[in-house]
N, C-alpha and C positions, 0 to 999 in steps of 0.2 A: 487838624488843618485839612482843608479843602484839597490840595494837590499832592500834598506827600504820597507817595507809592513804598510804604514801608516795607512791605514782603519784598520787593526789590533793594531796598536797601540793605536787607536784613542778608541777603545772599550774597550782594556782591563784597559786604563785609567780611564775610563766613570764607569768600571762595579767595579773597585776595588777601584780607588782614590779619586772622586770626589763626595760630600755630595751635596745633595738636593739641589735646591736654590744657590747654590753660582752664583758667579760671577767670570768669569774665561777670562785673557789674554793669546792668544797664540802668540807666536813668532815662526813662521814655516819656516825656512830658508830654507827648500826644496820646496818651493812655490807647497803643496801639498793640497791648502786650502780646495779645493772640496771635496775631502774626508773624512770629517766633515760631510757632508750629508750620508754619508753611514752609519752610525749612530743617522741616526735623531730620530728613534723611544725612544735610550735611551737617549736622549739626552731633548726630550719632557715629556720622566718620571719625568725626574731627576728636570726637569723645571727649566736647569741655563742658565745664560746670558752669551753667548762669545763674546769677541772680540779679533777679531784678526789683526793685525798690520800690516803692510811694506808687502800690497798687491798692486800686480803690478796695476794700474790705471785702466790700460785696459779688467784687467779680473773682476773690482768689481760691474760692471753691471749686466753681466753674473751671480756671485754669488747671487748677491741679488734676482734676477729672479731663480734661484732655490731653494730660502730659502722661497719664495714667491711660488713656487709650492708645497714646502715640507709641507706649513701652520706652518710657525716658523717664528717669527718676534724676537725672543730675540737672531739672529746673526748679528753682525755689522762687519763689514768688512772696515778697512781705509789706505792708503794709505803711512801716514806718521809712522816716524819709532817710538820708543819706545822712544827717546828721548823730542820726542813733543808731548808727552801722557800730560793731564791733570792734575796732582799732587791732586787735587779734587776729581777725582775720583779713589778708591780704589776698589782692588782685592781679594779675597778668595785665588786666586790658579792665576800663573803666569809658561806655561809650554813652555819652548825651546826645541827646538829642533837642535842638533848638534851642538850645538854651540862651544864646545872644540874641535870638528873638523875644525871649520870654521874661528876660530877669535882666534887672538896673545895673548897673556897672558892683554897685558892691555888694551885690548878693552874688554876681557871679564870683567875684574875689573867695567869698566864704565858702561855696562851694567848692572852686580850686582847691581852697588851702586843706580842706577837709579829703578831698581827692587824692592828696598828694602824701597822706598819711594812712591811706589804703592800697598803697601800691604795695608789690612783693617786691620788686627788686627796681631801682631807681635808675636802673642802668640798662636796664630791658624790659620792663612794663610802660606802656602807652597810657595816654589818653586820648580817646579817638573823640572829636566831634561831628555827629553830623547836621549839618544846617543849610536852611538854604540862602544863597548869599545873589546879590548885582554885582556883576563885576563890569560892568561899562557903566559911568557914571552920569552922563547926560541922559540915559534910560532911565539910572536910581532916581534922578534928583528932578528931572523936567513932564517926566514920563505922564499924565493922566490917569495910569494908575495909582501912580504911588498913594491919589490924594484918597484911592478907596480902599486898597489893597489889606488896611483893618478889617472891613467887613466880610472878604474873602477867606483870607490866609493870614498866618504870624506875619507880622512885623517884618520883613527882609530885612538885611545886614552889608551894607556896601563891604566887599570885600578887603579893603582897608583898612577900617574900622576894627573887624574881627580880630585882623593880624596884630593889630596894636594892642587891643586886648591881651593877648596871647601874648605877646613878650612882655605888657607891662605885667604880666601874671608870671613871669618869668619860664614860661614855657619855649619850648624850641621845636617847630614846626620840623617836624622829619621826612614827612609824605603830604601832596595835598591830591586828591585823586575824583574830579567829576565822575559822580555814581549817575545822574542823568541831568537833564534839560525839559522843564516845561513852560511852552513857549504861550505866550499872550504877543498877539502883533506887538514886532518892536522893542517888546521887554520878558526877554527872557528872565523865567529865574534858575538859577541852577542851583544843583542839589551837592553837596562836595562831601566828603571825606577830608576830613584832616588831621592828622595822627600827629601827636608832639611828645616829646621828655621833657624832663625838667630839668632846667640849667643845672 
């Protein structure tokens, strides 16, 4: 996508959301894996283990030979998608990205539910999403962007909408946290954090 600023995202998650030690899935639909390493330093603090999923074949040589210059062996980088994850192995923290931009209401359902069988503990393990969402509605819905805003960027997600997703998925929003704002006169889109459990 055209405006995402991932390396900033990727920090401001690192510096406010994520606890020592975990173990952490990413699902990065914007195939912006690299930029993981732009934050190696906090990432080496923190000392947690990533992995990230449904990386193109051909770029995960390449990462691993940067993770291997960064001196960080706890990044694994694979291939297949979230669906032929392990069930064994469990997650602290599982974060997507765009995903309400990206996928029809019941693919995200399937997604969830497969999410929610990767958790470590159902009681302190998140699911973070980050997307970017309209939150003033006469902007979403009248705006002159909206009618182009395909050939730009994902699909935006009135922030409404998302929320409803998210309970009817029976998640419970625990944190919602603006990572940033990029502004087009008049129609901002913003960028959120939103951290949930499960009911």
């Amino acid at each position: 996508m055209l405006f995402i600023d991932t390396p900033l995202i990727y920090k401001e998650l690192l510096f406010n959301k994520i606890r020592r030690g975990n173990r952490i899935l990413i699902l990065d639909y914007n195939k912006d894996y690299n930029n993981i390493f732009d934050n190696i330093d906090i990432i080496k603090n923190l000392n947690i283990e990533i992995h990230v999923v449904n990386v193109k074949k051909n770029k995960i040589e390449e990462l691993y030979k940067i993770a291997k210059e960064k001196e960080y062996n706890k990044i694994e980088f694979h291939s297949y998608d979230i669906f032929e994850i392990d069930e064994n192995i469990k997650y602290n923290n599982i974060i997507f990205f765009n995903i309400f931009c990206k996928f029809k209401d019941e693919e995200i359902e399937k997604l969830l539910e497969k999410s929610k069988l990767l958790l470590k503990n159902i009681n302190s393990s998140n699911l973070i999403f980050i997307n970017n969402i309209i939150t003033k509605y006469n902007q979403y819905i009248y705006h002159p962007f909206s009618y182009i805003r395909d050939y730009f960027c994902d699909n935006c997600v009135y922030i409404t909408d998302m929320y409803d997703k998210l309970r009817n998925n029976g998640l419970y929003v625990i944190d919602s946290y603006r990572l940033f704002t990029f502004n087009i006169p008049t129609y901002p889109i913003e960028f959120f954090s939103v951290i949930c459990t499960i009911r």
